[in-house]
C-alpha positions as CSV (number, residue, x, y, z in Angstrom):
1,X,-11.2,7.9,-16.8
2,X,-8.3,8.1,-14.7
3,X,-7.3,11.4,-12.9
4,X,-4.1,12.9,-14.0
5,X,-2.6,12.4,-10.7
6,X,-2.8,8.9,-11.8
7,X,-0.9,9.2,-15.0
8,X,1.9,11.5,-12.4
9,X,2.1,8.7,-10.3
10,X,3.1,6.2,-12.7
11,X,5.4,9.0,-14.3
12,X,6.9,9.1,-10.9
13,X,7.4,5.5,-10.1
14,X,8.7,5.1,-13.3
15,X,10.8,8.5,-13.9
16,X,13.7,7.2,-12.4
17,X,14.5,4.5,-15.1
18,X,13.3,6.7,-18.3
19,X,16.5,6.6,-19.7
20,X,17.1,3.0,-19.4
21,X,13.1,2.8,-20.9
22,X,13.6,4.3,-24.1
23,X,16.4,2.8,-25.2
24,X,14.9,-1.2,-24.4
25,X,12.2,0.3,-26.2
26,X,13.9,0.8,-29.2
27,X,16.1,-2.3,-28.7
28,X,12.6,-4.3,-28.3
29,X,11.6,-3.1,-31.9
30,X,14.1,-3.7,-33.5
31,X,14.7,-7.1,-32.3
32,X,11.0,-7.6,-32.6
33,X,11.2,-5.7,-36.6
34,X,14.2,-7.8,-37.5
35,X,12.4,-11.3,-36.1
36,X,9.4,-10.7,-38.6
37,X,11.4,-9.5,-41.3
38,X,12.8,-12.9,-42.1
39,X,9.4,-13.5,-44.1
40,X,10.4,-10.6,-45.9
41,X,13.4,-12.0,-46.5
42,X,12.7,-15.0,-47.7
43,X,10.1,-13.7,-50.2
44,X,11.8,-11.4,-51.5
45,X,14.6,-13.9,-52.1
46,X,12.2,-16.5,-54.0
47,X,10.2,-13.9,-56.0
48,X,13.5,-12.5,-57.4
49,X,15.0,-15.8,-58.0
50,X,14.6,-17.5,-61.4
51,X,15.5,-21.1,-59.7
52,X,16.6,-22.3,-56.0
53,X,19.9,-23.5,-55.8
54,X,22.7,-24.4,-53.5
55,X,24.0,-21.3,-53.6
56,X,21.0,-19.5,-53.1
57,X,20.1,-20.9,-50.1
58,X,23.2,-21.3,-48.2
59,X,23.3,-17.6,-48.7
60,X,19.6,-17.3,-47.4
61,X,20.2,-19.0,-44.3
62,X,23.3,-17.1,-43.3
63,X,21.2,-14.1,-43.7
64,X,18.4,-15.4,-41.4
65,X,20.7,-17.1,-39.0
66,X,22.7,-13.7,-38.7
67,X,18.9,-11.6,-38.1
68,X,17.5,-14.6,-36.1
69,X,20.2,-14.8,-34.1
70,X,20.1,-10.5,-33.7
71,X,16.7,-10.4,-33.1
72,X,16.8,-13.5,-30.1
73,X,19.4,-10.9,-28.4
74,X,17.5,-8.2,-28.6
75,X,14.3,-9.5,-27.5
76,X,15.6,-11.2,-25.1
77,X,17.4,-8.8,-23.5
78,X,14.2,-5.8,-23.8
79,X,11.9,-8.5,-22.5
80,X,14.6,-9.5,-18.8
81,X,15.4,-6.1,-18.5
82,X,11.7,-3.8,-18.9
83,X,10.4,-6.8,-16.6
84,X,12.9,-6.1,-13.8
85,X,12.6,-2.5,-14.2
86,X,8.6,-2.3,-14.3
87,X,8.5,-4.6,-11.2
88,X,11.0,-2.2,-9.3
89,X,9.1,1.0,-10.5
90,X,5.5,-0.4,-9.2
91,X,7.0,-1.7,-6.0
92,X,8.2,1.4,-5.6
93,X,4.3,2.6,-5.6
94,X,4.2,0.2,-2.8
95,X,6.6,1.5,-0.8
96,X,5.6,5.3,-1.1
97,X,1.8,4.2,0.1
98,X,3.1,2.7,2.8
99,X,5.2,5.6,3.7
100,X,2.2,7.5,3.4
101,X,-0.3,5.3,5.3
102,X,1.5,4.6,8.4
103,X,1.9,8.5,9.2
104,X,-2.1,9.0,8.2
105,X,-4.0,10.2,11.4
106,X,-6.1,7.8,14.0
107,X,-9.1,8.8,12.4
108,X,-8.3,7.5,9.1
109,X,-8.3,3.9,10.8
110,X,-11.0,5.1,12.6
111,X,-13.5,4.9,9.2
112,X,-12.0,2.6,7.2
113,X,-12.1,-1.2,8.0
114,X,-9.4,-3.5,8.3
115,X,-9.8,-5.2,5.1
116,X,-10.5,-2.4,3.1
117,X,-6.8,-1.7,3.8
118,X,-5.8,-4.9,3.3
119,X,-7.9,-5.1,-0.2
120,X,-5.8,-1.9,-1.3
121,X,-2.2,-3.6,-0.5
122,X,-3.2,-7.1,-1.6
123,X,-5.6,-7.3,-4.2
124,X,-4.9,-3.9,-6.0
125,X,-1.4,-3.9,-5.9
126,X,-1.6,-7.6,-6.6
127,X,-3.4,-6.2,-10.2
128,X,-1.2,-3.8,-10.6
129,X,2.5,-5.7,-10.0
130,X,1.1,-9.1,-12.1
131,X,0.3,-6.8,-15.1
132,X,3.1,-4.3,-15.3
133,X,5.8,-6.8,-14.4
134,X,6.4,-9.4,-17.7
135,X,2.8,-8.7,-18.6
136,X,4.4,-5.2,-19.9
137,X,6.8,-6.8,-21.6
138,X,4.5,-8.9,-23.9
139,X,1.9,-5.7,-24.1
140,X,4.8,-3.6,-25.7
141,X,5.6,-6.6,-27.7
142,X,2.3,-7.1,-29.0
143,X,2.5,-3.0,-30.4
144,X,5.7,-3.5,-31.5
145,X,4.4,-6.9,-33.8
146,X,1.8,-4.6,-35.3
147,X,3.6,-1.6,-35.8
148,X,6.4,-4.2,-37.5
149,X,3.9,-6.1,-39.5
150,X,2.5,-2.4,-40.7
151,X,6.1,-0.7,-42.0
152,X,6.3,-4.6,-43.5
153,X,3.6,-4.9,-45.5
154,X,3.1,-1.7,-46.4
155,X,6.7,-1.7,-47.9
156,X,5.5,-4.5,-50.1
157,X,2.8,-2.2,-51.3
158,X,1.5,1.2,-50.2
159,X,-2.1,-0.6,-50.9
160,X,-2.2,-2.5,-47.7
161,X,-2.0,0.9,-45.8
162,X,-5.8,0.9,-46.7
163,X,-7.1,-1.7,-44.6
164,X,-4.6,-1.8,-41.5
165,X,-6.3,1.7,-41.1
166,X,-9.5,0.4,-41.8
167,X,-8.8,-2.6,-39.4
168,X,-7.1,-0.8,-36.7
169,X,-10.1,2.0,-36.6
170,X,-12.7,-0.6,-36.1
171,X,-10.7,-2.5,-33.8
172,X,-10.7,1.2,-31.6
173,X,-14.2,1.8,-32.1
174,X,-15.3,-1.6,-30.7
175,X,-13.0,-1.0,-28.0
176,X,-14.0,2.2,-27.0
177,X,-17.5,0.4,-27.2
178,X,-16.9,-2.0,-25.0
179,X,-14.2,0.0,-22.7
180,X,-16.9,2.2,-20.7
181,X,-18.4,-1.4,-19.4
182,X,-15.6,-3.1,-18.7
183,X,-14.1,-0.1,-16.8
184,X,-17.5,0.3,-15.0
185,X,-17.9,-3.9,-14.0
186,X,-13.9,-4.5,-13.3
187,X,-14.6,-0.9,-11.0
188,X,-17.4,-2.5,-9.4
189,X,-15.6,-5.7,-9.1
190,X,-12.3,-4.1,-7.3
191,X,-15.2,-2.2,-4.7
192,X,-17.3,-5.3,-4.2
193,X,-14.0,-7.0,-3.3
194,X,-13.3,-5.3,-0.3
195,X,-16.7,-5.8,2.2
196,X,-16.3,-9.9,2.4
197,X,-12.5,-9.7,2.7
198,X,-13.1,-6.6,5.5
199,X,-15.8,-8.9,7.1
200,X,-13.6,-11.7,6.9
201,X,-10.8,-10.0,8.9
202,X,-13.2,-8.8,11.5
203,X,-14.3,-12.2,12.0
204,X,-11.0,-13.7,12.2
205,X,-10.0,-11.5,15.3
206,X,-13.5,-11.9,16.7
207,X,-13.2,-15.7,16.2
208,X,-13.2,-16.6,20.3
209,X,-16.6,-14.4,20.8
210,X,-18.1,-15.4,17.7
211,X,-17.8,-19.4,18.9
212,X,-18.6,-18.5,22.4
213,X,-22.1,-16.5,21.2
214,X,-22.6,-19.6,18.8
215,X,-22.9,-17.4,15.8
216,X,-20.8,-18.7,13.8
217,X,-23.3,-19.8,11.0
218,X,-24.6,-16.2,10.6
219,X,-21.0,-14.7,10.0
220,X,-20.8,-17.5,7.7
221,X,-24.1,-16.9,6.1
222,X,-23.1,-12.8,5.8
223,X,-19.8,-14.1,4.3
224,X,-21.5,-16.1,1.8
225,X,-24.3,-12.9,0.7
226,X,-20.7,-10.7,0.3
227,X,-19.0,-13.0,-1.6
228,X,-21.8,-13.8,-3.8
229,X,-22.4,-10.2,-5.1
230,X,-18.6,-10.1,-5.7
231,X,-18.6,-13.1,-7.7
232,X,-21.5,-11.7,-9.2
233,X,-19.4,-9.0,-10.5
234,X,-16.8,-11.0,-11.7
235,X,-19.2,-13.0,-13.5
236,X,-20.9,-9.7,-15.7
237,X,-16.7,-8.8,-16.6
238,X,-16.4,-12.2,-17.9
239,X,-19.6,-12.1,-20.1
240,X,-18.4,-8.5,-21.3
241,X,-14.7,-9.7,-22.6
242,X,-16.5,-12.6,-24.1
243,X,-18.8,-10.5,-26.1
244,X,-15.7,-8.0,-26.6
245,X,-13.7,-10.9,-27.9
246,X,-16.2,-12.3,-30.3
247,X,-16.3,-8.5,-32.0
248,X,-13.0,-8.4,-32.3
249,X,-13.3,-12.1,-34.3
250,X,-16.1,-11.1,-36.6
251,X,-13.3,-8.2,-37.9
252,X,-10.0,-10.3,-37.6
253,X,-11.9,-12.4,-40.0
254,X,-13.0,-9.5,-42.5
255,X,-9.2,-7.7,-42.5
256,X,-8.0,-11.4,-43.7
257,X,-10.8,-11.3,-46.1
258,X,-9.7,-8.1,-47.6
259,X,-6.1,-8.3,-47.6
260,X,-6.8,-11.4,-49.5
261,X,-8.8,-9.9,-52.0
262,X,-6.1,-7.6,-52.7
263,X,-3.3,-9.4,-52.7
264,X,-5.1,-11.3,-55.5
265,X,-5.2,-8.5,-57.6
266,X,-1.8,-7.3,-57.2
267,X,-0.3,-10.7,-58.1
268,X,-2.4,-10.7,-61.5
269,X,-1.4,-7.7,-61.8
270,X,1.8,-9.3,-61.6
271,X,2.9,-6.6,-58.8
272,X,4.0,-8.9,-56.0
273,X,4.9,-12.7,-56.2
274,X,3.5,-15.8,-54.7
275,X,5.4,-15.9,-52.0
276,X,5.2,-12.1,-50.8
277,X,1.3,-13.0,-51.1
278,X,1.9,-15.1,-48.3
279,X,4.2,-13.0,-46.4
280,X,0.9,-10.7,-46.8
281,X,-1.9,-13.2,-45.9
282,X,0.3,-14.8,-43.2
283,X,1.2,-11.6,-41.5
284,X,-2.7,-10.3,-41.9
285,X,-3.7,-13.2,-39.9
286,X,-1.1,-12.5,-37.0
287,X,-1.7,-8.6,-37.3
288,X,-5.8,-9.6,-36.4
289,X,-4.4,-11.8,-33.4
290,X,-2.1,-9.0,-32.4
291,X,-4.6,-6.3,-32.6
292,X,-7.6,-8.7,-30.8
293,X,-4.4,-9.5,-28.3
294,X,-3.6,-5.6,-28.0
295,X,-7.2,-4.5,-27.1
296,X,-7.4,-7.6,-24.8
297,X,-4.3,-6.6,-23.1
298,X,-5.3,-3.3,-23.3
299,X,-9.1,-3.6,-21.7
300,X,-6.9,-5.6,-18.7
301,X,-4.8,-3.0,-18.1
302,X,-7.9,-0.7,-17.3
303,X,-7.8,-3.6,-14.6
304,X,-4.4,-2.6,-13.3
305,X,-5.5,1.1,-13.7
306,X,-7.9,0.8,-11.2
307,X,-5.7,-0.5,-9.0
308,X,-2.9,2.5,-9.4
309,X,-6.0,4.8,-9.0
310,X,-7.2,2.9,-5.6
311,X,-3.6,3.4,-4.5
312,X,-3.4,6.9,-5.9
313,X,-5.8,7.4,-3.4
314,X,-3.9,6.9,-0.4
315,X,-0.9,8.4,-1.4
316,X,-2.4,11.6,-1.6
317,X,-4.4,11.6,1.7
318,X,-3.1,14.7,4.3
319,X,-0.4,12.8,7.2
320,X,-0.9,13.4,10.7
321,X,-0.9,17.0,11.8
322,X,2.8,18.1,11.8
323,X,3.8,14.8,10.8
324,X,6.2,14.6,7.7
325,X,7.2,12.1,5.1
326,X,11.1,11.0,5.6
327,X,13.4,11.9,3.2
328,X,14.0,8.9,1.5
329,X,10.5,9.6,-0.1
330,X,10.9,10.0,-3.5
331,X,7.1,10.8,-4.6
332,X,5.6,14.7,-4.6
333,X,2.6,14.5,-3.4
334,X,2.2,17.7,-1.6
335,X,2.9,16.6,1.8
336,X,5.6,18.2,4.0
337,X,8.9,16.0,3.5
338,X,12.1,16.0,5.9
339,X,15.1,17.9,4.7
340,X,17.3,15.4,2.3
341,X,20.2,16.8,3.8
342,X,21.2,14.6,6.8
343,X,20.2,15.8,10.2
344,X,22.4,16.6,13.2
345,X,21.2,14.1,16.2
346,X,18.8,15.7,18.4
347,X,19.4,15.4,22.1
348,X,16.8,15.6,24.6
349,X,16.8,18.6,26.9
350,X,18.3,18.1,30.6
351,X,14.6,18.6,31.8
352,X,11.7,18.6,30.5
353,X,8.0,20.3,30.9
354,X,5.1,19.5,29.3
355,X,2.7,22.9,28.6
356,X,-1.1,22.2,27.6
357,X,-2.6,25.4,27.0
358,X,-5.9,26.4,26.6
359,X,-6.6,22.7,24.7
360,X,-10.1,22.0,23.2
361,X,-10.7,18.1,21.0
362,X,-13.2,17.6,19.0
363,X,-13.7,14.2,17.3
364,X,-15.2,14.5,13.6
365,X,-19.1,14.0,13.1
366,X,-19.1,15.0,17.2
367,X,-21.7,17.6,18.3
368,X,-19.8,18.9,21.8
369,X,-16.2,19.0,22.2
370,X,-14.7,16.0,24.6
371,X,-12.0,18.2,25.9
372,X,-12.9,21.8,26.6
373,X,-10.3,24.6,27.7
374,X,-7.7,22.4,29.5
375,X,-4.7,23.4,30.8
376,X,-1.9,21.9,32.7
377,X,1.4,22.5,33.0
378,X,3.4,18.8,33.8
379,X,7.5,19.3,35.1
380,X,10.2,17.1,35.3
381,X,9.6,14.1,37.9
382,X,6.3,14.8,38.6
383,X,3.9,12.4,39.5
384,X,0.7,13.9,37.7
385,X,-2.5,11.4,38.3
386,X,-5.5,11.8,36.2
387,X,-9.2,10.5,37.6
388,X,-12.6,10.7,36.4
389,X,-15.5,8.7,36.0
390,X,-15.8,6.6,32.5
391,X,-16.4,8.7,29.4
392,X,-15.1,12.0,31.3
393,X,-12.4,12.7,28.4
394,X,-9.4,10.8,30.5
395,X,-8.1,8.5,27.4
396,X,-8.8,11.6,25.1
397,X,-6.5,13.7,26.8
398,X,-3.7,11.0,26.8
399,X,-4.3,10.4,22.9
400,X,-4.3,14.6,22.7
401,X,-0.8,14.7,24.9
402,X,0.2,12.0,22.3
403,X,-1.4,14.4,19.1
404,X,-2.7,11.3,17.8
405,X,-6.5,13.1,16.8
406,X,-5.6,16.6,15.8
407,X,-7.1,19.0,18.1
408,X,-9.8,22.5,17.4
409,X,-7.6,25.1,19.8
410,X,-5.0,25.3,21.9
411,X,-1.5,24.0,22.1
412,X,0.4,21.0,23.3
413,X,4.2,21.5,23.8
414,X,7.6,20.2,25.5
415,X,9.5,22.8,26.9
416,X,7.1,25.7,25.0
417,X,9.3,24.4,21.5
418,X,6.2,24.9,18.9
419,X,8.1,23.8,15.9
420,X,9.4,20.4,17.4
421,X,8.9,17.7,15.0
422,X,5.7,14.9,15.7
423,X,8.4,12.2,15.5
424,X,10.9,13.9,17.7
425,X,8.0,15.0,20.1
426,X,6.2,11.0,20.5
427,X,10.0,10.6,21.2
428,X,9.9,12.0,24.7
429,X,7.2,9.7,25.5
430,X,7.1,5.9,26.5
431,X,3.4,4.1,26.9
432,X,1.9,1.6,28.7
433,X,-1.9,1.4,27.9
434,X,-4.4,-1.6,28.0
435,X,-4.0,-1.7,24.5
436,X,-1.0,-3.7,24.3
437,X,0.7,-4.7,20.9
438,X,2.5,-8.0,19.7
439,X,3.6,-9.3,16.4
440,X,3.9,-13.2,15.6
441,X,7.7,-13.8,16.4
442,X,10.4,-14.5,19.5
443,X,10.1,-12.2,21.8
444,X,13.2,-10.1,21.2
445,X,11.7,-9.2,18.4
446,X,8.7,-8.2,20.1
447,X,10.9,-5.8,22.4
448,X,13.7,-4.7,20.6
449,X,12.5,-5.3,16.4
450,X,15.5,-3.0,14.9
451,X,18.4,-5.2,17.0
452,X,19.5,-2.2,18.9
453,X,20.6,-4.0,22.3
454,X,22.2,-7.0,23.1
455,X,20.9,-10.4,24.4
456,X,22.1,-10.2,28.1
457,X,20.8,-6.0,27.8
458,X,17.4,-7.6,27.1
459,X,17.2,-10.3,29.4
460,X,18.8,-7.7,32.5
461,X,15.4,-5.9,31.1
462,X,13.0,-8.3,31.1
463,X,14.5,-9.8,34.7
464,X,13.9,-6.5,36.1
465,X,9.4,-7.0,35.3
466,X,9.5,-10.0,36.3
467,X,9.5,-11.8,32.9
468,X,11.8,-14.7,32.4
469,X,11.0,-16.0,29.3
470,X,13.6,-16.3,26.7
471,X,14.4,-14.1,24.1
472,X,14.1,-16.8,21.8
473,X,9.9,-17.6,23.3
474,X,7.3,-17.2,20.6
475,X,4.4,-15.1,20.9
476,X,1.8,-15.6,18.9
477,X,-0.4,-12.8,17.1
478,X,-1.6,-9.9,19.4
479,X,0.6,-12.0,22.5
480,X,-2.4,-14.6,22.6
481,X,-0.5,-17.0,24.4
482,X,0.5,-14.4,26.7
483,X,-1.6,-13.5,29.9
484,X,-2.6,-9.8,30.5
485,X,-0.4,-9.0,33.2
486,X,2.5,-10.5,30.9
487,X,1.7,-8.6,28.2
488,X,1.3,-5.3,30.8
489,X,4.8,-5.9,32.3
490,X,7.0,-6.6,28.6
491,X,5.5,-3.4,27.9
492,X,6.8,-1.9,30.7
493,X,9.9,-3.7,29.7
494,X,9.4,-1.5,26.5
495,X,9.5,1.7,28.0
496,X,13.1,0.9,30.4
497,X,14.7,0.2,27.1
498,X,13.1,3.3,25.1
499,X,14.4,5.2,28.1
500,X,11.8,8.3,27.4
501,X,11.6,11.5,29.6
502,X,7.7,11.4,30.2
503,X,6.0,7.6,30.9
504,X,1.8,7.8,30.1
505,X,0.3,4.7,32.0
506,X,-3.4,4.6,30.7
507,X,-5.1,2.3,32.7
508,X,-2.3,-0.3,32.9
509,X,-3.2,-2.1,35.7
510,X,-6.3,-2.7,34.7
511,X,-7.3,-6.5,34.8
512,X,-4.0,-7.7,36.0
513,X,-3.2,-9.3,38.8
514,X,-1.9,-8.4,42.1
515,X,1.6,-9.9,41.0
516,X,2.0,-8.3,38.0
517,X,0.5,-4.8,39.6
518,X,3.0,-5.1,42.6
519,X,5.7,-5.6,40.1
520,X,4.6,-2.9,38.0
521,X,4.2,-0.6,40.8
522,X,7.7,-1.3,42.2
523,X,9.4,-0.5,38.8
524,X,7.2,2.7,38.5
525,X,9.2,3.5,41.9
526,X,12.3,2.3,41.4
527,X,13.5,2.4,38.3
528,X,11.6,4.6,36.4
529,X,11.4,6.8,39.5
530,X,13.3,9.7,37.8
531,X,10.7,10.3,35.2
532,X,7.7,12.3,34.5
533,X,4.7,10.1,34.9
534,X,1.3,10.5,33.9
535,X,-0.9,7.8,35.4
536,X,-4.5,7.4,34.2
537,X,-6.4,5.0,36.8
538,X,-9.6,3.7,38.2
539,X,-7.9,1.8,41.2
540,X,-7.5,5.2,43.6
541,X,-4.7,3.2,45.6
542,X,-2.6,3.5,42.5
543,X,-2.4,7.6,42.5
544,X,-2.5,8.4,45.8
545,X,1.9,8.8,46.4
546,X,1.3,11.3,43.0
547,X,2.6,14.8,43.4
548,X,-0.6,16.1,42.0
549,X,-3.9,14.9,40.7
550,X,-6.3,15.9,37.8
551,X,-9.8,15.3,38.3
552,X,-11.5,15.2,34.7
553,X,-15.1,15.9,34.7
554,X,-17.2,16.4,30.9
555,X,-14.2,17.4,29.1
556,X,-13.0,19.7,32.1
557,X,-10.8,20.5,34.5
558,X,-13.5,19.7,37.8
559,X,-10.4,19.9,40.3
560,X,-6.7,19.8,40.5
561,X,-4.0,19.8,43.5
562,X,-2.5,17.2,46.0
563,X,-3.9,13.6,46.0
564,X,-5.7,13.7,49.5
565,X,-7.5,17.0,48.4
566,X,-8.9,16.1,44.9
567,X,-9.4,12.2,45.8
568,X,-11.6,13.6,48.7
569,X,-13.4,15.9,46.6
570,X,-14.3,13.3,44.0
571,X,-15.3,10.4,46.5
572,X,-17.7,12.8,48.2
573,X,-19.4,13.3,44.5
574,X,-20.1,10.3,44.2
């Protein structure tokens, strides 16, 4: 069953338009009511009649042109309106996970795979928007036909109460039944969806090593095992809402059976006429197809369920340490939100110091700390150069200096301000790292996304690293048409325009060539000259003009103090 966070959720995406809910509720029924009531109408009319004339039925029809007409309005306008207002209200569910999502911490990507993301915002959501967007609009149709076709026929004769209870109880026992099963296989289905899309999207980005290892036919082969437990799935939910379906047949066929039995006896009983037995018999036959529709639609929507309960999920994760949700977020899920009221702009400091204090990181499922008892005090237009041999903790301490993995003790501040926002504090820093970033587009979207500068701004920019391509170039996904020292120097470009008080160069000129490094270096020591920089390296030439260097040994501080010093110490170590 689903958790009652699930049930707030919907309340929540949906709370907003409650208002305009009930009342195309009740504007749905009655234009659904008045639609079936013409059967009424006309039976009454016949049965009461001694003859048909002219009269009569001119009469008739400007009764059921009038109702017809009433009803189409109605329905029409319930079925347009609860369509638009459902598909706004689940987007919205949308929006809020993606809030949520993109301020989760590293380590959250860390342990899930691509695809299993990507399952969540394509293939659950894709459930849950195609059934509560028109879908709901013929679900609440469906109960409003066989809460009609009830008041109708029971008006005829309180006797037909008997068997649309009988028939709507055994309709809800076979569903409850079945509903267990189909909840468990369409569950197993949604899980069993996400391994061959996740192995799938790993393969795609690993395409170029796959074809160079020539493995492509076992990632095919692995493909083919997921997929084929998946459609396996897909194939046991099928055989259930067959054998649901056929139940809900075998009684469909003994409510008409009844209801005909009776209606028998009450017209030689001389009760009700010929031609309210037919309203009867007629509307018996669309109340089974409405129930059997209702429990149909109704075992689907466990479908969609899943999916709200998949995103439920990952709305309710905890953010980043000390990150919040922004104020536009409109759904309480116990995270720490922005203030609604609208902020004053926050200016960065004249100069800036960044404090470590006594830090100590510790990844999850990790025996021994990586960073142990560091700390380092960095000021304004420092140089700071950090060495260390490979797995020393030099990468950890830039993603610690960046908070991006929460850490066990210490603290991390800019100017000693504790209660500085995580947005405002990634603010003060601009990054190049080998772990470049590109999105499929021109490349002044790939610089400046939100259109905050101007064309000749930009190109001045990219002049200045020694790019000139235009702004109008397309880059393909992750910049694979770029080469690595491009890619190194437009993010250098990046950090000019971002105009931040500390620069973090992790490794950046790694695997780039003496060009691009001599450009790279030249900007470090002209134009960004003025800042704070922290410079991670394995080339020693590159921190040797630094004001002071960090020598990183097992998670600690081995050495620290001017360049020739430290590099001297750490040569001689081997």
């Amino acid at each position: 069953m689903p958790s009652n966070t699930v049930y707030n959720t919907l309340y929540q995406a949906f709370r907003k338009y409650m208002v305009a809910i009930v009342f195309l509720l009740a504007l749905g029924f009655c234009g659904r009511f008045f639609l079936l009531y013409n059967s009424k109408i006309i039976a009454q009319t016949l049965d009461s009649s001694p003859g048909i004339t002219h009269e009569l039925l001119q009469s008739l029809l400007i009764k059921l042109m009038l109702v017809l007409s009433l009803s189409f309005v109605m329905a029409t306008t319930f079925r347009i309106a609860i369509s638009r207002l459902a598909s706004y209200a689940v987007s919205k569910i949308y929006d809020e996970t993606t809030l949520r999502v993109s301020r989760y911490p590293l380590a959250f990507f860390d342990r899930q795979p691509a695809g299993k993301i990507t399952s969540r915002f394509s293939s659950d959501y894709g459930n849950l928007f195609r059934l509560f967007g028109g879908p709901l609009a013929e679900f609440l149709s469906i109960i409003f036909d066989v809460i009609a076709i009830a008041i109708i026929t029971i008006s005829i004769h309180p006797f037909f109460f008997v068997p649309l209870c009988l028939a709507t109880l055994s309709f809800y026992g076979i569903h409850k039944y079945n509903q267990k099963e189909l909840r468990r296989a369409r569950s197993q289905v949604a899980w069993l969806r996400a391994p061959s899309v996740a192995h799938f999207s790993e393969t795609v980005q690993g395409a170029t090593n796959i074809k160079l290892a020539n493995s492509s036919s076992q990632f095919i082969q692995r493909f083919n095992s997921l997929d084929q437990i998946f459609v396996s799935a897909k194939e046991t939910v099928f055989k259930r809402v067959f054998i649901f379906s056929a139940q809900l047949n075998i009684m469909s066929f003994g409510l008409f059976i009844l209801n005909g039995v009776l209606s028998i006896y009450l017209m030689n009983k001389n009760i009700i006429g010929i031609g309210q037995v037919s309203v009867v018999l007629s509307y018996t036959f669309l109340a089974t197809q409405a129930l059997q529709m209702f429990f149909e639609w109704f075992s689907q929507f466990d479908e969609a369920m899943i999916g709200v309960q998949r995103m439920d999920e990952y709305l309710r994760l905890p953010l980043e340490s000390e990150a919040r949700l922004p104020a536009q977020a409109e759904f309480f899920t116990g995270q720490a939100q922005e203030s609604r009221t609208v902020p004053t702009k926050l200016k960065q400091a004249s100069t800036n110091q960044l404090h470590i204090k006594n830090l100590t990181l510790k990844y999850a499922n990790q025996a021994e700390p990586t960073l142990k008892e560091i700390s380092l005090d960095v000021y304004q237009g420092q140089k700071v150069g950090i060495i260390g041999k490979t797995g020393s903790g030099k990468s950890s301490l830039i993603s610690a200096i960046m908070k991006l993995y929460p850490y066990s003790s210490g603290s991390i501040s800019i100017n000693e301000d504790s209660d500085m926002s995580l947005d405002y504090y990634r603010s003060h820093f601009a990054v190049v790292s080998q772990d470049t970033f590109f999105i499929q587009g021109p490349l002044r979207e790939n610089i400046d996304l939100f259109n905050l500068y101007s064309d000749e701004k930009l190109t001045e920019i990219l002049n200045r690293v020694g790019i000139h391509l235009s702004l109008a170039h397309h880059i393909e996904e992750r910049g694979l048409n770029l080469s690595f020292g491009e890619k190194q120097l437009i993010s250098l470009a990046r950090c000019l325009l971002k105009d931040a008080p500390f620069i973090i160069l992790d490794e950046a000129t790694a695997n780039i060539d003496p060009r691009s490094e001599a450009i790279l270096t030249e900007t470090l020591e002209t134009a960004l000259k003025d800042k704070t920089q922290i410079i991670v390296a394995h080339r020693l030439v590159t921190i040797e003009n630094c004001h002071q260097l960090i020598w990183i040994e097992n998670g600690q501080i081995k050495k620290s103090g001017p360049p020739k010093e430290v590099l001297e110490a750490f040569i001689t170590s081997g």
